[in-house]
Structure formats: structure tokens, C-alpha cells
C-alpha positions, -999 to +999 in steps of 0.1 A: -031-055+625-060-075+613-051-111+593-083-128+585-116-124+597-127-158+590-137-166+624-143-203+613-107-207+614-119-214+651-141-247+644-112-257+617-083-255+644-108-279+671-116-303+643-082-306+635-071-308+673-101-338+679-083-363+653-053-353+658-026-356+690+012-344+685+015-370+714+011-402+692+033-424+670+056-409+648+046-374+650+055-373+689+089-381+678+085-348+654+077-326+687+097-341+708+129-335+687+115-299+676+110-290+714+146-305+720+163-288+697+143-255+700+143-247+732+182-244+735+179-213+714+159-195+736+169-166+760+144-156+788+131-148+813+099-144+787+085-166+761+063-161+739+052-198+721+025-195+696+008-231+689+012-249+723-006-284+709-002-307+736+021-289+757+052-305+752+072-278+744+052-260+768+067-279+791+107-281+786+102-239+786+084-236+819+112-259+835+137-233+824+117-197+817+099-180+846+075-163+821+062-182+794+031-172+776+012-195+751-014-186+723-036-214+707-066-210+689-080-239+698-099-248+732-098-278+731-057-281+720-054-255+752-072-279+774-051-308+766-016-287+770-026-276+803-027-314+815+004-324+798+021-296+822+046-317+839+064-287+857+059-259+879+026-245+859+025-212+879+050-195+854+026-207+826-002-186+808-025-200+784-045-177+761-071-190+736-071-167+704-062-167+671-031-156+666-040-128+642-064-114+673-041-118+698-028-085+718-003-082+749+005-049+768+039-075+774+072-076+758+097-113+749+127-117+749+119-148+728+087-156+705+086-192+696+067-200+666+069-235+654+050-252+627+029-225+627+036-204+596+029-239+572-005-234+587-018-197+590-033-181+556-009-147+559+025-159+573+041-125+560+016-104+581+016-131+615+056-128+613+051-086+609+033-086+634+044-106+661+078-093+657+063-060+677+063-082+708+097-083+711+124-071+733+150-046+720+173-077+720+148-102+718+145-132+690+121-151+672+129-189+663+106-203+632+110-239+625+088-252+594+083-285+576+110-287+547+099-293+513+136-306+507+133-337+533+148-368+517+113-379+526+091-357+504+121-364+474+115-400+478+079-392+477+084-377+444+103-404+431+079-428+442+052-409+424+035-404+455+038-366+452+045-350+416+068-324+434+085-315+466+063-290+473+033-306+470+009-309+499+006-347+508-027-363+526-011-360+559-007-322+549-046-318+547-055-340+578-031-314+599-041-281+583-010-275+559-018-246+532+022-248+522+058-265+532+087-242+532+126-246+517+157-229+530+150-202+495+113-197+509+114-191+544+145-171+542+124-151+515+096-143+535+117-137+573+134-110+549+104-095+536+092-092+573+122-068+582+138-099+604+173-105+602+188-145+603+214-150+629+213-188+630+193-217+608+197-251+605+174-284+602+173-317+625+159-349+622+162-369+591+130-389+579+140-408+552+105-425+549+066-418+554+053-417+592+036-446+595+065-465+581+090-447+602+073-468+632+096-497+625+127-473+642+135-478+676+137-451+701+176-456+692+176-453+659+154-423+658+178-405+684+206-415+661+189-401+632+185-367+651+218-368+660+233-367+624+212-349+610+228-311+619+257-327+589+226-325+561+205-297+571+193-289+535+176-325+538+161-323+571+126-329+580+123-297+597+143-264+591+144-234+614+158-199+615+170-177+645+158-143+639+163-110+653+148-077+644+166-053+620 
């Protein structure tokens, strides 16, 4: 199945990759706590993780998977994750393609794909596809930005953003075409034929990023932590999917 043939998309994902690290300030705190809380849902031996960034994800998996595959359409975001490769990097595979050209003769019993479908112009088609890569029993986990994150409502309130859903500066800088709410992504993961057998949301950012620096490692850990009470308010939401 062909998504986009804008083969730019390739220069656009490098640019994006050259200003931007998942590995600095606040937004490591994002991945970190995305990888943490991520990875516990997945079942190997084989994973499929689509958007390695800076391999930190990449990482936690290949400590615990003996297969795991990763797909980034950026060199130079490829490059990087291979470094950051803390583990045994022999059960690690790398492949730089788009995701809508990329093809495997190989079967998962888990496809990751996180903060990926806030990015991609076709997230219906990526999700229809991909889910052909899985195992009989296999699963796919999706965890987006929420548009219901106490941060984004304070946003609005502050007249920073006019509504939840609008797409802040940050949002541009990173390649955002859209956040998601519980309504939305459940929406589209049932339009794609997938069935949810487990969602939730972590972390709770109750201000921008750049003022979120004046936490401690702490306090941001005890944010995490209490965050599963007030999902709908999360800065990330996620859904455990399975095929129909």
C-alpha cells in the first residue's frame, strides 16, 4: 500500500532530527517515561518499533527482546540511535525508510508505534497497514500526544492556544500535523479493523516544557507515578491493540 509519494518527507524528517534531540531537557523526560511505561506491554521475541529517534526505547527493548527491528526515515535520527545503543546491539536492526515504503518478508509479535501517528499525513492507512505485520496473536501499542493534557487546557485558558486541539509552536518545530483525544484515537484504531484491549495515559504536565525544567528528577517521577489515577488528563495516552 502506497501512503504519500512526497519523497521530501525525507529532507523534512533530517531537518527536524538536526534541531531537534529526544535526549535533551524536558522532552527526554517525555521518552524516557514513554519508553518506561511502553515497553512493559510488549510481548516478544519480535519487535517491531517504528520511529527509533535517539534510541532510547531502542534500547530498554533490545535488553529484553532478542529480535527487535526499527524503521526511521531519517539517516541521520538512525545514526544517532545506533550510538545511544547501550545493550547487546546484535539483536538490533536498523532500517532507514519511510514508514509508508517500508516492506518485511517478517512477522511481530509486537509493532511499537509511538508518537508517530501525530506526525505521518495518513495515520488511518500507516495503522492498516502495518497491522499486516503482525503475528496471529501479536499487538500493536500506539501512544500519542493528548489534546486533553492539563497542559494544553491551561494553554487555552491562558490564551496561549484558542483550543485544545490546536497545534502549539513546539508542535511545528517537531513535525505535528495533529494531537489526538481518547474520542479520536479510539476513532481511527476502530476504523483500522484493530481492537482495544488496554489504554491508559502517564505523566502529568501541568505546565509548558521549558517551564517544567524547574521539577526535579523527583518530582517528575512522582508526577509519573500518579498519573495512571487521571488518565483523561495525561500528557500522553496510549492504546493496546490487537487485530480483529
Amino acid at each position: 500500500m502506497k501512503l504519500t509519494n512526497n519523497v521530501a518527507n525525507r529532507k523534512k524528517l533530517d531537518g527536524i532530527a538536526r534541531r531537534h534531540s529526544t535526549l535533551q531537557g524536558f522532552d527526554y523526560w517525555v521518552t524516557y517515561f514513554s519508553a518506561l511505561k511502553l515497553v512493559n506491554f510488549c510481548k516478544g521475541p519480535s519487535i517491531l518499533e517504528l520511529g527509533c529517534a535517539d534510541g532510547l526505547m531502542t534500547d530498554m527493548l533490545s535488553s529484553k527482546f532478542t529480535i527487535v527491528d526499527c524503521v526511521d526515515g531519517s539517516p541521520v535520527m538512525v545514526k544517532r540511535a545506533k550510538k545511544n545503543i547501550k545493550n547487546d546491539e546484535d539483536n538490533v536492526r536498523f532500517y532507514t525508510s519511510l514508514f509508508e515504503d517500508f516492506t518485511s518478508d517478517r512477522k511481530y509479535k509486537t509493532i511499537v508505534i509511538s508518537h508517530v501517528l501525530e506526525h505521518v499525513e495518513r495515520p488511518l492507512a500507516l495503522l492498516r497497514k502495518f497491522k499486516n505485520f503482525l503475528e496471529p496473536d501479536g499487538r500493536i501499542i500506539i501512544c500519542v500526544p493528548n489534546a486533553n493534557s492539563f497542559h494544553r487546557k491551561m494553554g487555552v485558558e491562558l490564551g496561549i492556544l484558542k483550543k485544545i486541539t490546536d497545534l502549539s509552536k513546539k508542535d511545528y518545530e517537531v513535525g505535528h500535523r495533529r494531537v489526538y483525544s481518547f474520542h479520536s484515537l479510539r476513532g481511527i484504531i476502530n476504523r483500522a479493523d484493530l481492537k482495544i484491549i488496554n489504554e491508559g495515559g502517564f505523566f502529568l504536565k501541568i505546565l509548558s516544557g521549558p517551564q517544567m525544567k524547574i521539577f526535579n528528577r523527583n518530582q517528575l517521577q512522582a508526577l509519573f507515578n500518579i498519573s495512571n489515577k487521571f488518565p483523561e488528563y495525561c500528557s500522553e495516552i496510549f492504546c493496546i491493540c490487537k487485530v480483529n
